[in-house]
N, C-alpha and C positions, 0 to 999 in steps of 0.2 A: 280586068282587075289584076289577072296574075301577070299581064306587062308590066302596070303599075309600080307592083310591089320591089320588081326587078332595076328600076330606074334609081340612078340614086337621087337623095332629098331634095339637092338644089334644082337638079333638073323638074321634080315635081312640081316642084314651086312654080319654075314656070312656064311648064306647059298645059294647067291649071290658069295661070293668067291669057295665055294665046287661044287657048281651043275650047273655053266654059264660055257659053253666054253670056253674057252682063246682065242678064234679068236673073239668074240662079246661080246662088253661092252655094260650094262646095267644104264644109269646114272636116277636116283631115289629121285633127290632131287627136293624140290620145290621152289624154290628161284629162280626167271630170272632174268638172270646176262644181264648189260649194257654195251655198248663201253664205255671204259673209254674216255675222252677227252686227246688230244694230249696236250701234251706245249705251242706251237701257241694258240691252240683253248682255253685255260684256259686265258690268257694273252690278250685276244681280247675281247675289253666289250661287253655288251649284249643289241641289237637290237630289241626292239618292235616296230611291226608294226599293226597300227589297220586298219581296212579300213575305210572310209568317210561312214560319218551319211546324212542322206536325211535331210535336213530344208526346214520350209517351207515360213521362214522370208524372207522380201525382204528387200537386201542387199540396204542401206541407203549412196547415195554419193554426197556429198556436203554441206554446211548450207543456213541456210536462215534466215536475220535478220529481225524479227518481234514484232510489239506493238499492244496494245489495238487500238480500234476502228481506224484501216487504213484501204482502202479503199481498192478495187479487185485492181485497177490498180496499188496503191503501191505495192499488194502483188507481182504483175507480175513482176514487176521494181526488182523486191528486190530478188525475185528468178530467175532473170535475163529470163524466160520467155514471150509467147506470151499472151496476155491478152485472145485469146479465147482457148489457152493449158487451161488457168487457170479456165475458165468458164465451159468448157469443166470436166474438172475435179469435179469442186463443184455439177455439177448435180448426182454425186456420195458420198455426204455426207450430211448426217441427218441436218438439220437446217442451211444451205444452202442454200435460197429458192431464194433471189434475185441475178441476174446474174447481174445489169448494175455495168459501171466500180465505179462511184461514192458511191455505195453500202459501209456501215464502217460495217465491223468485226468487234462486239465487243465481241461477244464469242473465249477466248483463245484457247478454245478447237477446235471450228469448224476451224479454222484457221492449230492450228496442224494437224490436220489427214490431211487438205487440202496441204500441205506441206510434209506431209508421203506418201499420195498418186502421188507426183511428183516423188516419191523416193527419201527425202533430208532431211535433219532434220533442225530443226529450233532452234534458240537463240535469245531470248526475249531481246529488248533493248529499248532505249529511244529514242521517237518520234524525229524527224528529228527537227521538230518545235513546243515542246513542250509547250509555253504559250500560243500560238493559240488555240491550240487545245483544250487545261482546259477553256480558257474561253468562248470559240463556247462552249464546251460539257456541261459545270456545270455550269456557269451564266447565268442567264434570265434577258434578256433586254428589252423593250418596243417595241410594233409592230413597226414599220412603220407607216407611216399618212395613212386611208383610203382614196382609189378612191372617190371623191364626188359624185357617183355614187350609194355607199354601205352605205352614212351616209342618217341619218333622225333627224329632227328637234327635239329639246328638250327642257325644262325648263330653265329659266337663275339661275345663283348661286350668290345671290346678301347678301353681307354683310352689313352689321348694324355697322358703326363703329364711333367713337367721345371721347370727353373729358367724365370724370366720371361722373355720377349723370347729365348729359344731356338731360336724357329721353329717350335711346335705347330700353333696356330692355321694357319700358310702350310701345314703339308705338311697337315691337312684338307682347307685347300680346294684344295690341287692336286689331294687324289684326288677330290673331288666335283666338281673345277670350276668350284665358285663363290667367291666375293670376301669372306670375313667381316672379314678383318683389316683393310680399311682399315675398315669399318666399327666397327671396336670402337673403345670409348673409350680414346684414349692408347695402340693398338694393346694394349693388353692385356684378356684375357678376365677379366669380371666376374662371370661365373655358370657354371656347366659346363652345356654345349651338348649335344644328342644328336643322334642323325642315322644314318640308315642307309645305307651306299654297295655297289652293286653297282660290284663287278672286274669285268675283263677277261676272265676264266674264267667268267661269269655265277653266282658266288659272290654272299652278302650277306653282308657286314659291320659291327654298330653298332659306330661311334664314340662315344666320352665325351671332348668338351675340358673340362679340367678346367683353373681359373687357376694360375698359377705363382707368384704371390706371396704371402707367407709368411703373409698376415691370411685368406689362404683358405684355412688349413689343413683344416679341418672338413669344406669342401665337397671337398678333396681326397681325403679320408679315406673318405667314402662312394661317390668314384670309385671307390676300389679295394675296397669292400667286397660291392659288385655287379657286377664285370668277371672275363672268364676271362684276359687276356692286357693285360699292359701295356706300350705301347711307352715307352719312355726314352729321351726327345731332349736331347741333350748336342751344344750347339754347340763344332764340334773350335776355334774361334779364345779359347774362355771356360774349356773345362774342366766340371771337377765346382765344380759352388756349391750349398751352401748347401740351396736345393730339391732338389737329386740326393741329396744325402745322405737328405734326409726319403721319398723315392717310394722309395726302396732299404727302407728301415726298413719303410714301410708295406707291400711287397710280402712281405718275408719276413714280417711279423708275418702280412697275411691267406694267404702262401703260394700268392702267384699267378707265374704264371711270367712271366718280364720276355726282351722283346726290347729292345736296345740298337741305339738309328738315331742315330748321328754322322751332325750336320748341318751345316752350311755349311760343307763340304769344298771350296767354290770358290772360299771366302777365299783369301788370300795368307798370311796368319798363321794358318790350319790346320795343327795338328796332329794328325793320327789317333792315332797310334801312345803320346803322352803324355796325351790322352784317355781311353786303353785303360788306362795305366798308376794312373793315378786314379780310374778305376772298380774295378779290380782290389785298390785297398787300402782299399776299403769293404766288401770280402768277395765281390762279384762273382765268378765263374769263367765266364770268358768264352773260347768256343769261340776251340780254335787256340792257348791259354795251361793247359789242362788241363780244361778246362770245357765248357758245355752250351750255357751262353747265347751265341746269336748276335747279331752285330756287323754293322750295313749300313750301312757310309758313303752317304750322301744327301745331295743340294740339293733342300730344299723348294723354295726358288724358282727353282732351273731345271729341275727334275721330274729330276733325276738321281739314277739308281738305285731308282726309284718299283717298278718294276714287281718287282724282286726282293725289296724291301719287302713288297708282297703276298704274293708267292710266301711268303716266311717264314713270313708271320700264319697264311696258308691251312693251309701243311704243319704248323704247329704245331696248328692247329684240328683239323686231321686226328689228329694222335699224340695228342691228347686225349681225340677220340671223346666231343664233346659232344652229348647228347641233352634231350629235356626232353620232360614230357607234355602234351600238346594237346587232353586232355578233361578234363570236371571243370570244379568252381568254380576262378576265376582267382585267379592272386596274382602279386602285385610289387611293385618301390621305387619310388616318388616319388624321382626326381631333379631335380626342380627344382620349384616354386610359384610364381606367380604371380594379378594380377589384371585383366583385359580393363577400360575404360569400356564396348568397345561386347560383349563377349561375356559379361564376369564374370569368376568363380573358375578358373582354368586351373591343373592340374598336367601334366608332361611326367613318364611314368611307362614305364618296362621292364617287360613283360611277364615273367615267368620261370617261369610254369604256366599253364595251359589258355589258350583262345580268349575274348579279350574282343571283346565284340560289343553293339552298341546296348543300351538298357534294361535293362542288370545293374546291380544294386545294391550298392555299393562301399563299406567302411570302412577307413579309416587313421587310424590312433588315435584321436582321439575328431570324427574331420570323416568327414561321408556323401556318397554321388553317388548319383545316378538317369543315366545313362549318357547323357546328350542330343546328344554328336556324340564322332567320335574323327578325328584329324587328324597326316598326317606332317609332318617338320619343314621343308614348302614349305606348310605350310596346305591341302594336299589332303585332302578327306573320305578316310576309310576306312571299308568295311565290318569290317570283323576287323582285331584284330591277336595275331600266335601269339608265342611264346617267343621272347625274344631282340628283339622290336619295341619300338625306344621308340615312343610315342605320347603325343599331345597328346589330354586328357579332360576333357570339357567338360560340366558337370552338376554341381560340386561345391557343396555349401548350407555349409560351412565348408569354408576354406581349410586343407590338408595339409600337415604339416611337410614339409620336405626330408629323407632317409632312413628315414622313416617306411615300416613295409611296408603293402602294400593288398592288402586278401581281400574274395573276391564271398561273399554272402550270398543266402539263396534270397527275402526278400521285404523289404521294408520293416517288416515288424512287427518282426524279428529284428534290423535295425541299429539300430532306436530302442531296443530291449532291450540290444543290444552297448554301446551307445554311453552309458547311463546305467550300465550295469556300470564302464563304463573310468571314467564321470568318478566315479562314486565311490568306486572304486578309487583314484584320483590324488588327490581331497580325503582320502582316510585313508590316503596316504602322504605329502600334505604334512602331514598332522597330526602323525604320526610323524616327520616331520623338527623341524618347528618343535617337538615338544616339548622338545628339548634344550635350544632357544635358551630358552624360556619359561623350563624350570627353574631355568638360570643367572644370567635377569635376576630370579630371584624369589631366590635365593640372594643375590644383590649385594644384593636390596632388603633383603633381612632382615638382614644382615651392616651395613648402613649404619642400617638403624631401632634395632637391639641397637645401637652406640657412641652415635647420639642420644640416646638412651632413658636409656642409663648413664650419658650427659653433665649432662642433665636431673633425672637423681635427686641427682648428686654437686652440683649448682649451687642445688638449693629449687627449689620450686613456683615462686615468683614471679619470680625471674631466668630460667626459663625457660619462660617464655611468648612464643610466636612471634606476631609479627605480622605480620597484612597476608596476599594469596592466595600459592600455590606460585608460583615462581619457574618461567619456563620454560626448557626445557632449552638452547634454540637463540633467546636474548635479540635482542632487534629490535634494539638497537645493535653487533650482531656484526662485529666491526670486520674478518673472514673475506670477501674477496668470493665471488662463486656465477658458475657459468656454466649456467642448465638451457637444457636441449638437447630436441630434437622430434625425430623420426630416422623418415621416409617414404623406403621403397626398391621398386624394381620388381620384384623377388623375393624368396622368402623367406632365399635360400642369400644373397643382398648382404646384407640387412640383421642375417644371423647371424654374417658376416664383421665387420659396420662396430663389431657388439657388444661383437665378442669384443676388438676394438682397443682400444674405451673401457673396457673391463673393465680393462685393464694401466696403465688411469690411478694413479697413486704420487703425486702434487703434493697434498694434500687440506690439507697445512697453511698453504699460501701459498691455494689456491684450489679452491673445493668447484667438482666436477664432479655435476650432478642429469641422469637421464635422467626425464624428464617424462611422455614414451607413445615408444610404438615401433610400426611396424607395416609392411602392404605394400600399395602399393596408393597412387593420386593423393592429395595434401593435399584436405584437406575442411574445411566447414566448424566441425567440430567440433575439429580442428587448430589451427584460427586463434583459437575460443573459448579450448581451452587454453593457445596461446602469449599472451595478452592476458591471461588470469588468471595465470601463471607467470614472465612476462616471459620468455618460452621463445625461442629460435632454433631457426625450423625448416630443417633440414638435408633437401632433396628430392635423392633421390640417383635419378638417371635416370628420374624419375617428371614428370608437369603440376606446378605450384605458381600457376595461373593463379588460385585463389580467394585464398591468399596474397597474393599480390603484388596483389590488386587491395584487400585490406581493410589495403594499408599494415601490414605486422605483418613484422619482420623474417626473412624466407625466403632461402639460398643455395642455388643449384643447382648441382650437380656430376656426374659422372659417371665419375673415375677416383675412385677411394679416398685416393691420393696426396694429391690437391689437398684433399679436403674434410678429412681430417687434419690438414694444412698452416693450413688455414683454422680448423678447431678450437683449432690450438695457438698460434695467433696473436690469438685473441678470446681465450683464457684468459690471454696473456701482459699482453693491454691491461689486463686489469684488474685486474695485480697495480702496489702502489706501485711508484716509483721508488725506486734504493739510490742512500745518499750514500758517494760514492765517494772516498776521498782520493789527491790527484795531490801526489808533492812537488817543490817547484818547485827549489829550492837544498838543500844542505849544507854544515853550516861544522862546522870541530872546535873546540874549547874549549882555548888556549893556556897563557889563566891569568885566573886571580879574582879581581879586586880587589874593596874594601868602601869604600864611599863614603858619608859622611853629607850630608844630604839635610834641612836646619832640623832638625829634631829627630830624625828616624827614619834610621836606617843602612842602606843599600841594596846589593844586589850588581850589580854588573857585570863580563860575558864577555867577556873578549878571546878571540876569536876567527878564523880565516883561512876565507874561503868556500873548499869544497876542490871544488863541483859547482853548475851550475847560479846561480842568482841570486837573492838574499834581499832580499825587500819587505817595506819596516814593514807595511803592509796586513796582511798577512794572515796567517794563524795560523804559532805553533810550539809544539815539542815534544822534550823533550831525551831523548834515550836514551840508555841506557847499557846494553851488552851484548844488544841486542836487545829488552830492557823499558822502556816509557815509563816514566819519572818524572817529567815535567812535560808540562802541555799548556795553552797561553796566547796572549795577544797580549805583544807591545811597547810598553815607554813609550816606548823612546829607540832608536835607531840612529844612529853617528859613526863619521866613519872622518877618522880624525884628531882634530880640535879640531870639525868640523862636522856637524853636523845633517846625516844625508842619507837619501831612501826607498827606496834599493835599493843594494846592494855586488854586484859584478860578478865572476867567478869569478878565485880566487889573491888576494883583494884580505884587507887586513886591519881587522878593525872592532872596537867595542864596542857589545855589545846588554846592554839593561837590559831584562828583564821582568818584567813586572806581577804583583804577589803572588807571587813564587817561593817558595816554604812547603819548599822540600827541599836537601838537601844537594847541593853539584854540586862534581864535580871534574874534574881537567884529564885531556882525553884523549875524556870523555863529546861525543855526537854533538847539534848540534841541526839542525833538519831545517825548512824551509819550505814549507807547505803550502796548499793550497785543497782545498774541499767542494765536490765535483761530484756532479750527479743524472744516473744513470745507466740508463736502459731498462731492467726488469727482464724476463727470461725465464724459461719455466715449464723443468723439469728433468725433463719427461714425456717421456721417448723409447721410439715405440711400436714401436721394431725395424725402421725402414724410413727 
């Protein structure tokens, strides 16, 4: 064989033919030949089969409709399931941990595998009873009343309220001691104060100064809607004015009880006893006249009769038997807002449930806090503060309205949940407001498009073809002037007051008033942007305006309400025209008519007697009769006599010719001497003050 292989092909070939047998064939080739395929079998398609693969997934049969936070026993429901199949199973998955049926899922996840492990798949959908549930889960509403079991006695919250410049503010700080009213602007309180005063008896007391003047109504309002006692200072030399009437009203509407302290009994024009008498016919029943409410003549500012003042507050605190619960998440009113430069967002807020303490987390309406300091109203830290404490709260990341209530929250995850709930709550109640307005301007439009439309049909195609773009509504040559205004105050209770004043603006036909921005807190420079785009006046009301005044842009600073008023209604008056005013100088009566020709044309001329005053050719006249002008002109001629002359002196007798006289005149009719005077005009906006 290993010859063979050494030989080449052809020679194999044949020497294979010479040297093999004839009876046994040798086949040498290497090529293994295949069954061909028959006709059928070419014609028949081709068959793969593989065998089955091993899984080790479990096969998933049925669904199951599921939401955020539902409860075990929905899930059972919903996977049509036994509630303890279901229980049975969660002790099989990671974060899991409670089995009762009331338990809410609110892990997606732990929910799916719990649903995977039934063998079932699940499909997410919307709660059965979806606004329940938003507002159980994301709003925070106020406990429940405490057991009187759980409550303990507290302090009373007693407000200071009356007509302005009454003396509130002096009997404060006689009983604290300290000096606020010379400090106030214009001696009158601009924002209501709080503050807590230890008596004589080592009692606590919070004070509320709330202002007396009528633009603070609002802030007054929420004095007495967070106070158990209110005192009513009626100075005895004034009487009831005006504010006594309003703290009467808002005590009976909130149904607080009122003490009556007659003040400056040291005047000489004191009157107690007609004091008494003026309160009494506002509905008062005041002790010693058949009534309840007590009466304590007082001198704030010589501390007379102070101490029996107390005594009252006390013994009434007492027959009240107030309490309040001291555990538990906190709640209370924002009584006042503010904004630090060097601290930030400051509210002064009454405690009136549980104990506020460092790091709680705080919502009022739709502003949060993280608790970062708490402060009484000397700027001392506080650890705590219990029921009945104002306090100063320092942490707030949006500023709090004034009367706004505040509730603790157990985390920061839950006031970002509360606080997207409110705002979108308030965007689909302004929606629901504005819809009205919307429907009505859409009704005007279609009500004005329908008479165009019909005008347009009745007129042809081609006469009513408009040109040129819309006209706009408030045309650049508005011959109307504007006053826009900027309005920076240092609280939020000022600049709800300064609001509520320009609200009562009525002038809009002589001169548009624009509020621009509003807000609390120093001018800025984003302030100064808007007043240069608006040609704005920024009105700083006891705030810096040092970026103002340095970028030249019109800023007034004030700090009584009086004055920037004053100031406002004197910038709107600049900008209204001057009236031409007529002053008349003489009167003369009409004696008799004669008619005089004149080269071709016949003229009239007045005999006249001046019966007032002095009549100059100068200047205008106008003839009446019975109180209706019929004429109004100058003079060709005036003579008194045979002469030429420019003024008749009073009881003198004359003849006036005027120019183009076109009407009838007869004897007895008045004519009158006048001049056109330009007169200051002023706006007719009175804000009640």
């Amino acid at each position: 064989m290993v010859f063979l292989r050494r030989l080449p092909w052809n020679l194999i070939g044949s020497w294979n033919r010479q040297y093999v047998a004839p009876s046994r064939r040798i086949h040498t080739n290497f090529v293994y030949l295949k069954r061909r395929k028959t006709a059928e079998e070419r014609k028949s398609q081709r068959i793969i089969e593989y065998s089955p693969k091993k899984s080790n997934k479990i096969t998933l049969s049925g669904t199951v409709d599921v939401w955020r936070n539902m409860t075990v026993e929905e899930l059972a429901k919903s996977a049509q399931k036994s509630l303890e199949h279901i229980q049975e199973v969660m002790l099989y998955v990671p974060g899991a941990d409670d089995l009762e049926s009331e338990t809410r899922l609110q892990d997606l996840k732990v929910i799916k595998e719990i649903v995977e492990k039934c063998g079932m798949k699940m499909k997410i959908v919307a709660p059965p009873d979806s606004s329940e549930v938003i507002v159980k889960d994301k709003d925070v509403q106020p406990r429940p009343p405490a057991d009187p079991e759980d409550m303990e006695p507290r302090h009373p919250i007693v407000t200071v309220m009356g007509h302005v410049d009454h003396g509130k503010t002096t009997l404060l700080d006689t009983l604290r001691g300290a000096s606020v009213a010379a400090g106030e602007a214009g001696g009158i309180t601009q924002h209501i104060g709080a503050f807590t005063v230890e008596l004589e008896s080592g009692e606590k007391v919070t004070f509320l100064d709330t202002p007396g003047h009528a633009a603070f109504s609002a802030m007054r309002a929420r004095g007495a809607n967070c106070t158990d006692i209110i005192v009513l200072v009626v100075a005895a030399d004034d009487g009831v004015m005006q504010q006594t009437k309003e703290v009467v009203r808002l005590a009976e509407e909130a149904k607080v009880a009122v003490i009556v302290a007659v003040n400056k009994i040291d005047k000489p024009e004191a009157d107690i006893e007609r004091t008494k008498q003026g309160l009494m016919q506002l509905g008062l029943t005041l002790e010693g006249h058949g009534g309840d409410i007590q009466v304590v003549p007082i001198s704030a500012l010589k501390g007379t009769n102070l101490t029996e003042l107390t005594e009252t507050i006390s013994a009434q605190a007492t027959m009240m038997g107030l309490k309040a619960d001291f555990k538990g998440f906190v709640e209370g009113i924002v009584i006042e807002s503010r904004i630090d430069k060097f601290r930030g967002k400051l509210s002064t807020t009454i405690v009136t449930r549980g104990t506020l303490r460092k790091g709680a987390i705080l919502v009022s309406g739709v502003a949060f806090a993280k608790v970062r300091g708490l402060f009484d109203h000397t700027g001392k830290p506080l650890e705590k503060a219990t029921p009945g404490t104002p306090v100063e709260i320092l942490g707030w990341r949006d500023l709090p309205l004034a009367g706004e209530q505040v509730l603790e929250v157990e985390s920061e995850k839950k006031a970002g949940s509360v606080l997207r709930f409110r705002k979108n709550k308030q965007m689909e109640e302004k929606a629901e407001g504005d819809r009205e307005a919307i429907l009505k301007k859409e009704l005007e439009h279609l009500e004005k498009y329908r008479a165009e439309r019909d005008a347009r049909r009745k007129a042809g195609y081609f006469r009513s073809r408009q040109k040129g773009p819309r006209q706009k509504e408030i045309p650049d040559d508005d011959p109307t002037p504007c006053v826009n205004v900027i309005l920076k105050g240092d609280v939020h209770g000022s600049v709800e007051a300064i609001l509520n004043v320009l609200d009562s603006y009525d002038d809009f036909e002589k001169c548009r008033l624009n509020i621009v921005h509003y807000g609390v807190g120093n001018v800025s420079e984003g302030d100064v942007e808007l007043s240069k785009t608006f040609n704005a006046i920024i009105y700083a009301f006891s705030v810096d305006s040092f970026v103002a005044a340095k970028s030249r842009v019109p800023v007034r600073d004030f700090n009584v309400i009086y004055h920037l008023v004053n100031d406002l209604k004197e910038e709107i008056s600049s900008k209204l025209p001057p009236l031409e005013v007529e002053e008349v100088i003489g009167e003369a009566s009409i004696l008799q008519i004669f008619k005089i020709t004149e080269g071709k044309k016949e003229v009239t001329v007045l005999g006249c007697r001046c019966t007032k005053g002095v009549l100059k050719k100068k200047l205008q006249y106008k003839i009446v009769r019975q109180n209706e002008v019929i004429y109004t002109g100058v003079l060709d001629s005036m003579r008194h006599l045979k002469n030429e002359v420019d003024s008749v002196k009073n009881d003198t007798e004359c003849g006036l010719k005027p120019r183009d006289l076109s009407c009838e005149v007869q004897p007895g009719d008045v004519v009158q001497c006048f001049t056109v005077n330009e007169k200051t005009q002023t706006t007719s906006w009175d804000p009640g003050f």
